[in-house]
C-alpha positions in Angstrom: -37.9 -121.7 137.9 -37.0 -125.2 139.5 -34.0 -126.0 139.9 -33.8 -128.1 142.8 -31.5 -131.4 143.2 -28.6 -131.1 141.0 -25.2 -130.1 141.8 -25.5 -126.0 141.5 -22.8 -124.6 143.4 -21.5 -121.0 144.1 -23.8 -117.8 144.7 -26.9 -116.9 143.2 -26.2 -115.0 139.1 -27.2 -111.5 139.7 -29.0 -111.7 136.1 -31.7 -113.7 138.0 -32.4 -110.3 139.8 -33.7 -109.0 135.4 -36.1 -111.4 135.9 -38.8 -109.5 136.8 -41.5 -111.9 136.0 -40.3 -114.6 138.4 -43.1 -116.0 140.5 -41.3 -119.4 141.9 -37.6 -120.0 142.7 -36.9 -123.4 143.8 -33.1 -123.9 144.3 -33.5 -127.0 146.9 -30.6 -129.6 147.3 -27.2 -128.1 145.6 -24.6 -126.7 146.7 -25.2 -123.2 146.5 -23.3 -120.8 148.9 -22.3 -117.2 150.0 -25.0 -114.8 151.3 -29.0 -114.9 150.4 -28.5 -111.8 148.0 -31.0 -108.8 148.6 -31.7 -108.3 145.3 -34.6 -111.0 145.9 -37.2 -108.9 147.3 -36.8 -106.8 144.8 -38.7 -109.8 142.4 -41.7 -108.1 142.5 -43.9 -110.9 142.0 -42.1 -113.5 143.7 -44.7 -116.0 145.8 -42.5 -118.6 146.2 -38.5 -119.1 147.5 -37.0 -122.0 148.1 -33.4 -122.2 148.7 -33.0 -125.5 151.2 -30.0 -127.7 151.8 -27.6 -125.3 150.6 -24.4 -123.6 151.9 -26.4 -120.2 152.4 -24.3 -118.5 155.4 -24.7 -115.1 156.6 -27.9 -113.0 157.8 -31.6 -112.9 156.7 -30.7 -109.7 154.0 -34.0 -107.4 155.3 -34.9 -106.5 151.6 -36.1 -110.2 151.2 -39.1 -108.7 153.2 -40.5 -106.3 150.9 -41.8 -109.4 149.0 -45.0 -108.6 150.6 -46.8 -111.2 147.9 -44.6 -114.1 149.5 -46.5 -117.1 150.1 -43.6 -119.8 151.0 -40.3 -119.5 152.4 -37.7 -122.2 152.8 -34.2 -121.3 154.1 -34.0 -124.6 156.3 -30.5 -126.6 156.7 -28.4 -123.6 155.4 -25.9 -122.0 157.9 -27.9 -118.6 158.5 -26.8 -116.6 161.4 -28.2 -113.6 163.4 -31.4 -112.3 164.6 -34.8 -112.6 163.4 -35.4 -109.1 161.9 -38.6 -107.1 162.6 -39.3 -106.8 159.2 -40.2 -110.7 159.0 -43.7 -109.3 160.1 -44.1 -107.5 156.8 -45.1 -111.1 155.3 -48.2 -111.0 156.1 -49.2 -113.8 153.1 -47.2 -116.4 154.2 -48.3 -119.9 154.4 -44.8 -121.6 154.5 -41.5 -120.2 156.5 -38.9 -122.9 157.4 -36.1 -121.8 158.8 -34.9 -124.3 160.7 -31.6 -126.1 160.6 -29.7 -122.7 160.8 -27.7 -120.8 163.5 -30.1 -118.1 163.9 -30.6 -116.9 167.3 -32.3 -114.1 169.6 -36.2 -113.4 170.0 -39.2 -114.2 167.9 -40.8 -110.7 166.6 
């Protein structure tokens, strides 16, 4: 699903979270906002998350990283706060994880 670079706004429909068969998510460049929802990692076959140059504000949700298939990750220029959980280790697949342009602070794991 790409959706990237239109004018989405508000939080992410929890009928995305039915979608079982979702591999890619690309929600780039709008102006989407409220907390990353945890019902992502529960996509079981998600590779692929995109969600830049949004309004995203709260904490890394630590369900996310039971995506264990995840292959890129892009939370860059969103207002995320917080530590870096543990549990990013758990993505052990990943090729891409952009996270900068936030507010997140603390150690690396």
């Amino acid at each position: 699903m790409d959706l990237s670079n239109n004018r989405l706004m508000g939080s992410l429909p929890r009928e995305l979270s039915m979608c079982k068969q979702l591999t890619h998510v690309d929600l780039d460049n709008n102006a989407l906002s409220g907390s990353i929802p945890p019902w992502l990692g529960d996509l079981p076959l998600l590779g692929e998350l995109k969600l830049s140059s949004n309004n995203f504000t709260g904490s890394l949700p630590l369900n996310l990283f039971n995506c264990w298939i995840l292959l890129v990750l892009s939370l860059d220029y969103n207002s995320l706060t917080g530590n870096l959980p543990e549990e990013i280790c758990k993505l052990t697949l990943i090729n891409v994880l952009k996270l900068n342009k936030n507010k997140l602070s603390g150690q690396i794991p």
